[in-house]
C-alpha positions in Angstrom: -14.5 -10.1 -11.5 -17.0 -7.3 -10.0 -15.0 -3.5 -9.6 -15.9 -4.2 -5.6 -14.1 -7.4 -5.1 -10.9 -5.6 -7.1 -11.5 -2.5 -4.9 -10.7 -5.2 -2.1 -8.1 -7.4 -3.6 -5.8 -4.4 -4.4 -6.1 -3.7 -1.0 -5.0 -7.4 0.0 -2.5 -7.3 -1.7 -0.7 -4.5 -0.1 -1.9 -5.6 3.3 -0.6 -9.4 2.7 2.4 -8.0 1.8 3.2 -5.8 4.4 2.1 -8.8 7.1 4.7 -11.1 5.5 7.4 -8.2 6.4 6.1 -7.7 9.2 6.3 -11.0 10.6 9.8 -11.5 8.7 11.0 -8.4 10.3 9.4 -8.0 13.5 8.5 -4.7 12.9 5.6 -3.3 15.4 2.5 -2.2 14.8 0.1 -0.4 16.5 -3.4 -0.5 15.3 -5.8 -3.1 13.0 -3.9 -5.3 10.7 -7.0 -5.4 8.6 -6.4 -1.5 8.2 -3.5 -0.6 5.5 -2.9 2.9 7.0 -1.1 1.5 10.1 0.7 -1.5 8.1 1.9 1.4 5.6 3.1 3.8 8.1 5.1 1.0 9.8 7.1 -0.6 6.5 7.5 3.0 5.6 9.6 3.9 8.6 11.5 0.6 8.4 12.1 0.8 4.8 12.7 4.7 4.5 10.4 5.5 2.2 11.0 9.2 3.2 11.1 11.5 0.5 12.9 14.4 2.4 15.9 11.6 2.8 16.4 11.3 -0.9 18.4 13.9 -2.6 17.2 13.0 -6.5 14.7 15.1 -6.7 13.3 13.4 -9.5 13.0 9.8 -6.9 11.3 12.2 -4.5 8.6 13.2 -7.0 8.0 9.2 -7.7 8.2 8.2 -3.6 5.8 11.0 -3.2 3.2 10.2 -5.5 3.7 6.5 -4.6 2.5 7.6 -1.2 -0.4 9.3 -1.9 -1.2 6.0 -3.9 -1.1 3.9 -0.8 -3.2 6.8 0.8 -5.6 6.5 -2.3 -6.0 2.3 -2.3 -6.3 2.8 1.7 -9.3 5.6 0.6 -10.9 3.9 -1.7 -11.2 0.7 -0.2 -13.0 2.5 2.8 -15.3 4.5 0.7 -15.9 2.4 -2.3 -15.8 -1.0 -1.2 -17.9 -3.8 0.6 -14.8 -3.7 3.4 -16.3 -1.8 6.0 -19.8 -0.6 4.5 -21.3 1.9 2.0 -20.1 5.3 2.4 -22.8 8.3 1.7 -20.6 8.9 -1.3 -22.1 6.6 -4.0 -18.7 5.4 -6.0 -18.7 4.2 -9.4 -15.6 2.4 -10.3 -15.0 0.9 -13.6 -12.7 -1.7 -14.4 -10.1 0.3 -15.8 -10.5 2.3 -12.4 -9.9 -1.3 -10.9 -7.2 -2.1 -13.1 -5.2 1.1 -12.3 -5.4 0.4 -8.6 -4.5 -3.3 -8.6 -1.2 -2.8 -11.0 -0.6 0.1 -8.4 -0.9 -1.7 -5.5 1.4 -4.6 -7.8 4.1 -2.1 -8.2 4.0 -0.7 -4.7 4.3 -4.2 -3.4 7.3 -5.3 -5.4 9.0 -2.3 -4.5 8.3 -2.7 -0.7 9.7 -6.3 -1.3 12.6 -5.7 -3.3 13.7 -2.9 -0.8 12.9 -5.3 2.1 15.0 -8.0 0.2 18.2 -5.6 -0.3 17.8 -4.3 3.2 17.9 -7.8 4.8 20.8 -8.8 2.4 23.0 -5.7 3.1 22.0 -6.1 7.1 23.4 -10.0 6.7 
């Protein structure tokens, strides 16, 4: 599997993910679908994945740098991948770059999921 086509598939993954909440839980959102920025500010509202609403400070270190993960995948899939044409930067991602970002994006995913899941269940 070429570093490119992970560069997108980590990126698909979050995306698919946040359009199966989405459509689950009606939530709105205003923007591209194809674009994970909007589809991550909108589960991040629903699910409060606000760091300033935690008081553990050691869960608002971890929510914090998942974040800036999202912002990262959403980043490098712009800059570094076939999605929406070469950048000026020339990026060279290995596969253990690839492999960092697609067990991230794995991780963020099942959280957003699992939080969905006890949100729904606690709601019903």
């Amino acid at each position: 599997m070429s570093t490119e086509n992970t560069s997108e598939n980590r990126t698909n993954l979050l995306s698919a993910a946040i359009l199966s909440a989405h459509t689950k839980a009606n939530f709105t959102i205003i923007g591209m679908v194809s674009d994970l920025k909007p589809l991550w500010t909108v589960v991040r509202k629903h699910l409060g994945f606000d760091p300033s609403a935690i008081a553990d400070t050691d869960l608002q270190t971890i929510l914090t740098g998942m974040l800036a993960t999202v912002e990262g995948i959403a980043a490098l899939r712009t800059h570094a991948s076939s999605a929406h044409g070469a950048g000026v930067t020339s990026y060279r991602i290995e596969p253990r770059h690839a492999r960092l970002a697609i067990h991230a994006a794995h991780t963020i995913t099942l959280f957003a999921l699992e939080t969905w899941e006890k949100r729904r269940k606690s709601a019903g």
